[in-house]
N, C-alpha and C positions, 0 to 999 in steps of 0.2 A: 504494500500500500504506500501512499504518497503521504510522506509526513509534512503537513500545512506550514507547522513553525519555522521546520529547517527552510523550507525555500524563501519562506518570505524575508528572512534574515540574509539568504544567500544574495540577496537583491537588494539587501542597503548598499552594499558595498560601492564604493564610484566605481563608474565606465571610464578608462582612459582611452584614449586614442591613441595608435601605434603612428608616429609621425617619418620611423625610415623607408615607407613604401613608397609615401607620397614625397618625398627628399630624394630619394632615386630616381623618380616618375619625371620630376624637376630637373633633376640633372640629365637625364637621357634625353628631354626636350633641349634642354639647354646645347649638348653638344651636337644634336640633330640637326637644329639650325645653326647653327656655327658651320657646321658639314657643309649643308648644303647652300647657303646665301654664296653668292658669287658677289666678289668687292668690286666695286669701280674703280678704276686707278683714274688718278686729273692729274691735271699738270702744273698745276701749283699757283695759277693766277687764275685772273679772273679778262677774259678776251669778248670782247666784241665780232664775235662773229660775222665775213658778212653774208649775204643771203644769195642764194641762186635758185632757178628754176628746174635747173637739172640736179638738185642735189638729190643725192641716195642713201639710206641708210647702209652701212655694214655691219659685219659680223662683229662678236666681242674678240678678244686676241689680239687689240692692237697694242700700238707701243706710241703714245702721245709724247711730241714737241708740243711747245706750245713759243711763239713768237711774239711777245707784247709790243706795245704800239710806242713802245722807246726803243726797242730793237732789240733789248735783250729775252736770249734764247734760255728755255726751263723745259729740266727734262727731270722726274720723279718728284716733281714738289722743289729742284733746288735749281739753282741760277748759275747757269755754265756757263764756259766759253765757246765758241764756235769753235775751237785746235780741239776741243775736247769728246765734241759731240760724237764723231765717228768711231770712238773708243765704245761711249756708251751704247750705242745703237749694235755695236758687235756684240758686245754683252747681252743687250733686252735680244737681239736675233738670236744667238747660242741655247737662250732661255726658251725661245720661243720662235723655234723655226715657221712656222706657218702663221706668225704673225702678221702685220704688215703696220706701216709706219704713215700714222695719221700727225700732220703738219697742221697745229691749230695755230693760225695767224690771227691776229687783231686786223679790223676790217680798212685800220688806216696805219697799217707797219711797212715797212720800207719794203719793195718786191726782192731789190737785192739781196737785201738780206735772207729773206724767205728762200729764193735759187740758191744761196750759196749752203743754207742748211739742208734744204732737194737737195743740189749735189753731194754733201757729206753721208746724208742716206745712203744715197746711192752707192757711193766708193765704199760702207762698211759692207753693203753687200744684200741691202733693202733691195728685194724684187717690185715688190707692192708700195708706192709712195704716193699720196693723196692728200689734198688740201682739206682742212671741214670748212663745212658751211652749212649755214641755216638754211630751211625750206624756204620760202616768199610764201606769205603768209596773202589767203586767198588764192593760190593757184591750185589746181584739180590736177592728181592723180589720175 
């Protein structure tokens, strides 16, 4: 038979909650997305892109310049020299052979300057070299 007193007594006792299920549940999410978020790499300023009619999106994998509108060239966030840039660009290539090397110029930076960073692309041994630019805002796909 079922003794009334003992259970009812068994039943003051507190409930606690087991908290390393949901602490593990927490971390397994946690490094889940950590996993899988893919980062953007920038370029370390801030450019004025300019706008064209033909522009297209590409793939992720590239390897960003960036050329500000005083003429100085930025490549991972820091402030190079042009003698330098072709070192880097062998480096980000090594890393990432099927990259390709997207040239973000400001919309009023010096062209020479911009060709003479195209050509050090080039010479590190960039296949793929491309200017960005914004879509024109109003034109139809």
């Amino acid at each position: 038979m079922i003794n009334v007193r003992s259970s009812v007594r068994m039943r003051s006792k507190e409930v606690g909650i087991n908290m390393s299920p949901l602490i593990d549940l927490v971390f397994l999410l946690l490094i889940f997305f950590m996993v899988t978020t893919s980062f953007v790499r920038e370029t370390g300023i801030d450019v004025q892109r300019p706008s064209a009619s033909s522009a297209a999106l590409t793939e992720n994998g590239n390897i960003l310049v960036a050329v500000s509108n005083e003429g100085t060239i930025h490549f991972d966030g820091k402030k190079i020299d042009i003698r330098s840039l072709r070192s880097h660009i062998t480096r980000a290539i090594s890393e990432n052979p099927e990259g390709s090397v997207v040239i973000v110029a400001d919309k009023i930076s010096y062209t020479g300057i911009v060709i003479r960073v195209m050509d050090q692309c080039r010479l590190a041994g960039a296949r793929r070299v491309s200017i960005a630019a914004s879509k024109k805002s109003g034109e139809n796909r």
